[in-house]
MIKOL-942098 format. One record per residue: residue in three letters; x, y, z of N, C-alpha, C in turn. Coordinates in steps of 0.1 Angstrom, whole numbers, plus 5000, padded with zeros to 4 digits. Atoms other than C-alpha are relative to their C-alpha. Layout:
# residues N
ALAXYZXYZXYZ/...
END
This chain:
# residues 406
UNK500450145003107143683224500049994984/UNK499950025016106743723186501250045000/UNK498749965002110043853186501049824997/UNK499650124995110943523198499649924990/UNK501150025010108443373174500849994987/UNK499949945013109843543143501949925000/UNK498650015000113543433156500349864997/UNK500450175006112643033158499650024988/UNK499850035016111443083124500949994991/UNK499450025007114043183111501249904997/UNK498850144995116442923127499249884992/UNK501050135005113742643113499950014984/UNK499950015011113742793082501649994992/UNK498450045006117442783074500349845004/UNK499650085004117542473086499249904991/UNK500950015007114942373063500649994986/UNK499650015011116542473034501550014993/UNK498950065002119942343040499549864999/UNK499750145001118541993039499749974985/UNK499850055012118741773008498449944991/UNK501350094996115341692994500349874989/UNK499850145009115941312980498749964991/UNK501150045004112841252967500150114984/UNK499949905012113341562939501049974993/UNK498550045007116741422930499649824998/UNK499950145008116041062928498950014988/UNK500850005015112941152901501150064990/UNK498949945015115541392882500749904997/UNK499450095005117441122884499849834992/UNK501150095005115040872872499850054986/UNK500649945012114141112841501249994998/UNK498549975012118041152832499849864996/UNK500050155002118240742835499349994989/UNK500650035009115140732811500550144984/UNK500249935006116341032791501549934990/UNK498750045001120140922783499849844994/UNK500050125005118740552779499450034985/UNK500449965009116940702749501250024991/UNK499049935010120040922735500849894999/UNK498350115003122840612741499149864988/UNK500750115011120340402715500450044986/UNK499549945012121940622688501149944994/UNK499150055001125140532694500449824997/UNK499950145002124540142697499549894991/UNK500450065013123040092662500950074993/UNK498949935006125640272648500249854985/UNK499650125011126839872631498950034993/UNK500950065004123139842623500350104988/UNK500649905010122940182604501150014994/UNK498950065005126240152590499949904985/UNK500450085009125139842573498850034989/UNK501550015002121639942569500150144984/UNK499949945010122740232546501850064993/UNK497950005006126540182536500650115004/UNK499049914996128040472554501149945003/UNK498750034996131340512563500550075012/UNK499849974986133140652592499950125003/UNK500349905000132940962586498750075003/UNK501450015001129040952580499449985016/UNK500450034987128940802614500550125009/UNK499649904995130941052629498850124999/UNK500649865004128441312613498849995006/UNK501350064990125441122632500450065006/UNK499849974987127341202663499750155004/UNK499949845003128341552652498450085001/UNK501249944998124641642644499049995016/UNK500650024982123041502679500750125007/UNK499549964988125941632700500150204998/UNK500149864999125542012683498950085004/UNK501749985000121842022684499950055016/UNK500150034990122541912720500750115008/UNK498849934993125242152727499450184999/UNK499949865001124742492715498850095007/UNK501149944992120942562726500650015017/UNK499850074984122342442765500150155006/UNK499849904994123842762774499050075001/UNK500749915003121442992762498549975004/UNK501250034992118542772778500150045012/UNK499449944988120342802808500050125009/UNK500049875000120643182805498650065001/UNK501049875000117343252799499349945013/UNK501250044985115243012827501150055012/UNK499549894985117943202851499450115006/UNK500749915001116243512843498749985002/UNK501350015000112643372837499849864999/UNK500350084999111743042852499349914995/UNK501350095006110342782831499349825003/UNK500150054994108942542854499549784988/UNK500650095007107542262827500350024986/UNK499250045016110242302797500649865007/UNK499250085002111942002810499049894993/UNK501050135003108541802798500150044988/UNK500549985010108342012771501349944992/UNK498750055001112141902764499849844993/UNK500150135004111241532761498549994989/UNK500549975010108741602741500750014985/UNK499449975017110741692710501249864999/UNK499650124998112641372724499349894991/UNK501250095006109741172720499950024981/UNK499949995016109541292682501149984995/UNK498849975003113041262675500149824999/UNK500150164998112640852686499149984993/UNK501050045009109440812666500550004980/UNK499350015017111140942629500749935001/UNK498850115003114140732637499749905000/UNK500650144997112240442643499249974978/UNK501050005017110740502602500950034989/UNK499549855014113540732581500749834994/UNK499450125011114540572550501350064992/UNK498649935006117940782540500450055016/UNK498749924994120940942559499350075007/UNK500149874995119541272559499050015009/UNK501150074992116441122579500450015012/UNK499650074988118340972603500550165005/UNK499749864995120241342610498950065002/UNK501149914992117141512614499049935011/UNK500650064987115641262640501250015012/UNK499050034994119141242658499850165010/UNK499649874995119041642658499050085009/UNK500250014991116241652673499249975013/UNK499450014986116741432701501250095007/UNK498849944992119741652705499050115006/UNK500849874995117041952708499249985018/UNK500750004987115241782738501450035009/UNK498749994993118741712752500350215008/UNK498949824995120042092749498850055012/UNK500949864993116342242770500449875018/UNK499950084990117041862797500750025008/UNK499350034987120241872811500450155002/UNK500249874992120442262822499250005009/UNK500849974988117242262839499749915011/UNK499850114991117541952853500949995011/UNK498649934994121142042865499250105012/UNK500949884995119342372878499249895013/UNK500550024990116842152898500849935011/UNK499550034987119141912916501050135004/UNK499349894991121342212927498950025009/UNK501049954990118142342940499349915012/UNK500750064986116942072963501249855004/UNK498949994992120642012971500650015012/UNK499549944987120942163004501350034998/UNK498749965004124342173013500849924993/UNK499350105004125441863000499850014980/UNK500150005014125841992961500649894994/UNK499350165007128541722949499149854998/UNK500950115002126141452959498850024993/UNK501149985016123141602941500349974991/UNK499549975012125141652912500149824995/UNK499450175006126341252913498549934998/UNK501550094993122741152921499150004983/UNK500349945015121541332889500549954990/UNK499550065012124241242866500349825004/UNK500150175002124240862878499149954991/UNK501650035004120740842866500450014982/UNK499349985014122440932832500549894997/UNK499150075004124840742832499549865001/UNK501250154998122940412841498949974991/UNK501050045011120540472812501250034989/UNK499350045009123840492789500149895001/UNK499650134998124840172801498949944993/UNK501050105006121240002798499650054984/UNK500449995012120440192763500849914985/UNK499550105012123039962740500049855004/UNK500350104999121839632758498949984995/UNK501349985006118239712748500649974984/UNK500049965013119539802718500449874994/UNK499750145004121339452715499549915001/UNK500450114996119139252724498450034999/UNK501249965004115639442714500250044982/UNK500549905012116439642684500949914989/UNK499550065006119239442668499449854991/UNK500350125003117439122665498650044994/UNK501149965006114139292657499950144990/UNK499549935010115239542634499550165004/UNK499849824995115139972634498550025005/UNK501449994999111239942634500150015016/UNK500250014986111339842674500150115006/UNK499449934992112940122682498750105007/UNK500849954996109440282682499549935013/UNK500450034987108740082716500750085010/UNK499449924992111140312735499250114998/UNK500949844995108540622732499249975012/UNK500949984985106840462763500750075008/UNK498849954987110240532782500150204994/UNK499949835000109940912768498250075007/UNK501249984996106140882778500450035013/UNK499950014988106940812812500950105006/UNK499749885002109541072811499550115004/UNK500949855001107241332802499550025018/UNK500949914989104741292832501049985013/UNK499449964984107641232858500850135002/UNK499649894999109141572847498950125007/UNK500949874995105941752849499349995014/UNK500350044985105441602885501850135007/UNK499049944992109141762893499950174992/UNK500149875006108142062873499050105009/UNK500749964992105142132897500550065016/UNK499449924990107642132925501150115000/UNK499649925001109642332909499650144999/UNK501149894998107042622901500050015015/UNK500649984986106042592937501250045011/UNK498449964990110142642953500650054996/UNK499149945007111642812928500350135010/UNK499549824996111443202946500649945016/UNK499350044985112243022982501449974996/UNK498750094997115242772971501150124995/UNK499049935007116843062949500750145010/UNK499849944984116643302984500949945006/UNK498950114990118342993001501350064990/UNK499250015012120842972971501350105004/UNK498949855000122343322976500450025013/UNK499649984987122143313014500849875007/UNK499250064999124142993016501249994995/UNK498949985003126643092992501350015004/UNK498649964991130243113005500850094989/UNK499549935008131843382985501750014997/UNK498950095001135543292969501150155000/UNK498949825000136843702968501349934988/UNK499350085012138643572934499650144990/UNK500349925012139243842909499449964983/UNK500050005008137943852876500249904989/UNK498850105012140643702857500349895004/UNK499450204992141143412879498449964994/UNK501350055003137343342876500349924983/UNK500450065011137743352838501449904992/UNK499250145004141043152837500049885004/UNK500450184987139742862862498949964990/UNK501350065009136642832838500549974989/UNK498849985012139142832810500349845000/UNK499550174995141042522827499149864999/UNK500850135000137842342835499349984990/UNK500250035015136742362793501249904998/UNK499350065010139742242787500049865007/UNK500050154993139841952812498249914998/UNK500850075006136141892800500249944982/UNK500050055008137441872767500649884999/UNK499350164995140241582776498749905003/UNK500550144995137841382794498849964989/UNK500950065012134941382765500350014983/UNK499550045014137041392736500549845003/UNK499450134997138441082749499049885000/UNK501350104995134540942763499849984982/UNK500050025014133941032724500649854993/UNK499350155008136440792711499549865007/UNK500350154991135040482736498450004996/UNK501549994999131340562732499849974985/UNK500349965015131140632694500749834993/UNK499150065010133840362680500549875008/UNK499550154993134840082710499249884993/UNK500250145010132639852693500749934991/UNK499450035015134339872661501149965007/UNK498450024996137939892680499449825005/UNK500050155001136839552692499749884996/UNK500050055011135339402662501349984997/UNK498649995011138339482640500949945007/UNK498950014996140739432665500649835009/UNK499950134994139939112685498849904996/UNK501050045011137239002658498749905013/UNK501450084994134238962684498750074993/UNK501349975007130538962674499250155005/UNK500249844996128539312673499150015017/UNK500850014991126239162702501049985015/UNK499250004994129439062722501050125001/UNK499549835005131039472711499150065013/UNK501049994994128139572727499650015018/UNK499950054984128539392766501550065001/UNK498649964999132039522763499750205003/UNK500649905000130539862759499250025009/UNK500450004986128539812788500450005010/UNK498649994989131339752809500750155001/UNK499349874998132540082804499150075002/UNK501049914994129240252808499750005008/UNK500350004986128440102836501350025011/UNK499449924994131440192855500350144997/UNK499949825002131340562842498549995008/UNK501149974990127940522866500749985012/UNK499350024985129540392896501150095000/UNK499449914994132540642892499150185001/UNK500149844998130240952889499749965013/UNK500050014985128640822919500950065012/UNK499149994991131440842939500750154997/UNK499249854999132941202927499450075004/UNK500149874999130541412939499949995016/UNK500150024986130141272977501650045006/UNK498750034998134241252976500150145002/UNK499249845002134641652963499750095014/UNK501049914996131641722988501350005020/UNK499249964983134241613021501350044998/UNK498249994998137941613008500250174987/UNK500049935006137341892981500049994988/UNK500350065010136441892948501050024988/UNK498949995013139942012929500749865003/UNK499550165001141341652940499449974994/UNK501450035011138441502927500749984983/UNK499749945010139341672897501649954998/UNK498650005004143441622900499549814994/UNK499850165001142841212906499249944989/UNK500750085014140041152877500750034988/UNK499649965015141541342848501649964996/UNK498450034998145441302855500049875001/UNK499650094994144841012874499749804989/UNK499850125008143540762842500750034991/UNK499250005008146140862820501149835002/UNK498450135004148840542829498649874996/UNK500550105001145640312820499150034988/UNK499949945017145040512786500649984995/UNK498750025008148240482779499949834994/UNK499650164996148340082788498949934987/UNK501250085007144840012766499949984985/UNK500149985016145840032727500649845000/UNK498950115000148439722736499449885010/UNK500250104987146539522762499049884990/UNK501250135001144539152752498550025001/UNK501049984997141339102752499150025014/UNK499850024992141339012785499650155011/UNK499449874991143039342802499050104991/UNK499949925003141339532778498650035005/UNK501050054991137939432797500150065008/UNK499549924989139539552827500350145001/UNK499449854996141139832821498850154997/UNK501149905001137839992803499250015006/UNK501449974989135939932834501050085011/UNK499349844987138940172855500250094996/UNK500249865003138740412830499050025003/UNK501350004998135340422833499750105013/UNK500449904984135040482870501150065005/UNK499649884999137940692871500050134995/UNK500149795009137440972843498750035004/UNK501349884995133540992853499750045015/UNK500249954987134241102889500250134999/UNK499449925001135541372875498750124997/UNK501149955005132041562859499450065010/UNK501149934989129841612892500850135004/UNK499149874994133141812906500550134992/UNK499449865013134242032874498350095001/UNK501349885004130142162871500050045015/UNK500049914990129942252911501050035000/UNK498649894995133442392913499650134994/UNK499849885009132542602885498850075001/UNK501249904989128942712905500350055007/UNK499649874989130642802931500950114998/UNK499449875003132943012911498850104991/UNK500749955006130043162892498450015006/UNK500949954994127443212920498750064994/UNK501949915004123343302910500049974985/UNK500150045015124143162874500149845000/UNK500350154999123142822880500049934986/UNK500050035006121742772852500450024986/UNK498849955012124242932824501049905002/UNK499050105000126842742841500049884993/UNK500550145002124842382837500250044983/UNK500150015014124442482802501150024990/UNK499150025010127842582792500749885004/UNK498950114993129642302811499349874988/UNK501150125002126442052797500349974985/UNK500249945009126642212763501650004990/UNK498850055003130642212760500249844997/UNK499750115002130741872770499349884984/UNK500850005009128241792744500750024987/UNK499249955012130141972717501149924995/UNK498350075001133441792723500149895002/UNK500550165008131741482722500049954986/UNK500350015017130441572685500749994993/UNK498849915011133241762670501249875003/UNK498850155004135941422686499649944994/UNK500350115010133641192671500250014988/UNK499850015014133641372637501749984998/UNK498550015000137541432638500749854999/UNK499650134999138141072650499849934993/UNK500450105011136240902627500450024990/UNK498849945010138241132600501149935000/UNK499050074993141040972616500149864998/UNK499950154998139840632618499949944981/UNK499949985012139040632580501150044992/UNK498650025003142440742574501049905000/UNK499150124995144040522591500149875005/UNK500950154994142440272616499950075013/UNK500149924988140740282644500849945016/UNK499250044991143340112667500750145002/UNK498849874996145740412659499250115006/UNK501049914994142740632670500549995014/UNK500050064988142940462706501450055004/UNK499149984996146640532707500250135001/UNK499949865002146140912697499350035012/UNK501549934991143240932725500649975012/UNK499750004983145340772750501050165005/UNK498849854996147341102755499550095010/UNK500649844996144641362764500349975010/UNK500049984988144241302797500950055009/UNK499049884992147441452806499850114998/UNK500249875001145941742799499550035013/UNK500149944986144841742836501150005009/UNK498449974992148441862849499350145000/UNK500749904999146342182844499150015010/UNK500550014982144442102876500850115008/UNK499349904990147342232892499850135000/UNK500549835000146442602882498650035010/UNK501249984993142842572898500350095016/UNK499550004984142842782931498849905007/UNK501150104991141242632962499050075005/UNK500949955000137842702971499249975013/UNK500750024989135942733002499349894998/UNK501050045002133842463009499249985011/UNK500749984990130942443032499849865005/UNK500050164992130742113059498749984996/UNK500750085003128641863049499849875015/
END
């Protein structure tokens, strides 16, 4: 009878912790939303601060640069260590140095001001999206791809809404406002330390699940470290490219089709908000058809409409930056789980170098480009950027990888 007993448990408990808990993923995904609406307010005063202290493109570039290193380099190494030793209530402590990072910016009266509020916001950034990452894997179940989209929508939807605020709060009421966005890092705070409580409380269970759901890829070594290889470099294509649209589309359509910074701005939103609707859809897609398509059709697949967007009207050019949009960000959910499941029980190293790369090659295109655009113009930029994305013909190398029914 206990035999029996002990046997239904275990059947109830596996399927227990194959299911998805939504309730943990739509808050992480609520805190990215509010966390990202924060960081994309950087980018969308760019004219303001520009004006506000006569930089030049380079200068702006070096904003970027400082955020996205701040943001980048800690990531891994956060990652690495809460693997080892679980830190249930850094992700609050994370928005925290947020929270201070939006309060100086809201006050600095030089340059060098502005870089050390930017840097860090980048610092909450680097401890956020590892452990965050980390949690939705963990109340995942089987359905990882969809976690992953659920999580980074929530991102990607507070990029979009952080440069309409910005145009329509901060622009018209000057840099001072910006201090009303610490509620949205307030709020933040206590909905992490609500998902921080459940995480203390499931961490030694979900991480038991974790290993005993695994599906093991029997992949040597060298394939491991050349597939990881591949998916750097196909993160670098797709965010050296987001780089040039995030950082500088304003300008490209000031200068180029001489609209207002407030009308730059809704154009810029069009592209953010379809980089939400296409992550959505990549990580449910990878989770039934597999996630190296995924991967072939986002990165390869917006190249003929990179190519088409240096030469298109104002019109088409509307258009075409809302299918790049939700074609290159379908591609993100499926590059960080492909590269979990090649890198099993390092959850959180992975999140941080994938989080942490992408981060980097944000910073370092924005400075480069903006070098570039200061050379030259930033039209010719747009024509140099359309190219990368052929760099996912390197897909093809990926092997294929188990995946578990959903």
């Amino acid at each position: 009878m206990n035999r029996n007993k002990a046997t239904g448990l275990t059947v109830s408990m596996e399927r227990v912790t194959q299911q998805t808990v939504f309730p943990i993923l739509f808050a992480i995904s609520f805190s990215h939303l509010l966390n990202d609406t924060i960081q994309s307010i950087i980018p969308a005063i760019y004219p303001q601060l520009k004006e506000s202290f006569s930089l030049n493109f380079v200068q702006i570039g070096l904003i970027t640069l400082t955020f996205q290193l701040t943001a980048s380099l800690l990531q891994p190494l956060v990652g690495l260590y809460t693997d080892k030793k679980p830190q249930p209530f850094s992700l609050a402590v994370g928005m925290a140095f947020t929270l201070a990072g939006l309060v100086l910016l809201s006050g600095v009266e030089s340059f060098y001001g502005v870089l050390l509020s930017v840097g860090l916001i980048g610092v909450g950034s680097s401890v956020f999206h590892p452990e965050a990452s980390k949690v939705a894997y963990m109340a995942a179940g089987l359905r990882r791809g969809l976690a992953q989209s659920i999580f980074q929508v929530g991102g990607n939807a507070g990029s979009a809404i952080g440069p309409l605020l910005a145009a329509f709060i901060i622009l018209p009421h000057g840099r001072h406002s910006i201090l009303w966005f610490s509620t949205i890092a307030l709020l933040a705070i206590f909905v992490l330390w609500r998902v921080g409580l459940w995480y203390g409380a499931s961490y030694l269970h979900i991480a038991k699940k974790t290993k005993t759901i695994a599906i093991p890829h029997h992949l040597s070594k060298n394939k491991v470290t050349r597939s990881v290889v591949i998916l750097l470099l196909l993160i670098f294509s797709k965010y050296f490219y987001m780089a040039g649209i995030s950082s500088y589309f304003t300008f490209y359509v000031i200068d180029k089709f001489g609209v207002s910074i407030q009308q730059s701005q809704v154009y810029l939103f069009v592209f953010l908000a379809a980089v939400a609707a296409g992550t959505l859809a990549g990580g449910p897609i990878g989770d039934r058809f597999g996630r190296k398509y995924v991967i072939w059709g986002s990165i390869l697949g917006v190249a003929p409409f990179s190519l088409v967007l240096p030469y298109a009207s104002l019109f088409w050019t509307g258009i075409l930056i809302f299918i790049i949009g939700v074609i290159l960000a379908s591609a993100f959910s499926a590059i960080l789980v492909y590269a979990q499941e090649l890198l099993p029980g390092k959850v959180g190293m992975v999140s941080g170098l994938f989080f942490g790369f992408a981060f980097g090659m944000g910073g370092i295109g924005s400075a480069l480009l903006g070098k570039l655009a200061d050379i030259t113009s930033i039209e010719y930029v747009y024509k140099v950027c359309s190219f990368l994305p052929l760099i996912g013909l390197l897909t093809g190398f990926l092997p294929n990888l188990k995946q578990q029914k959903v």
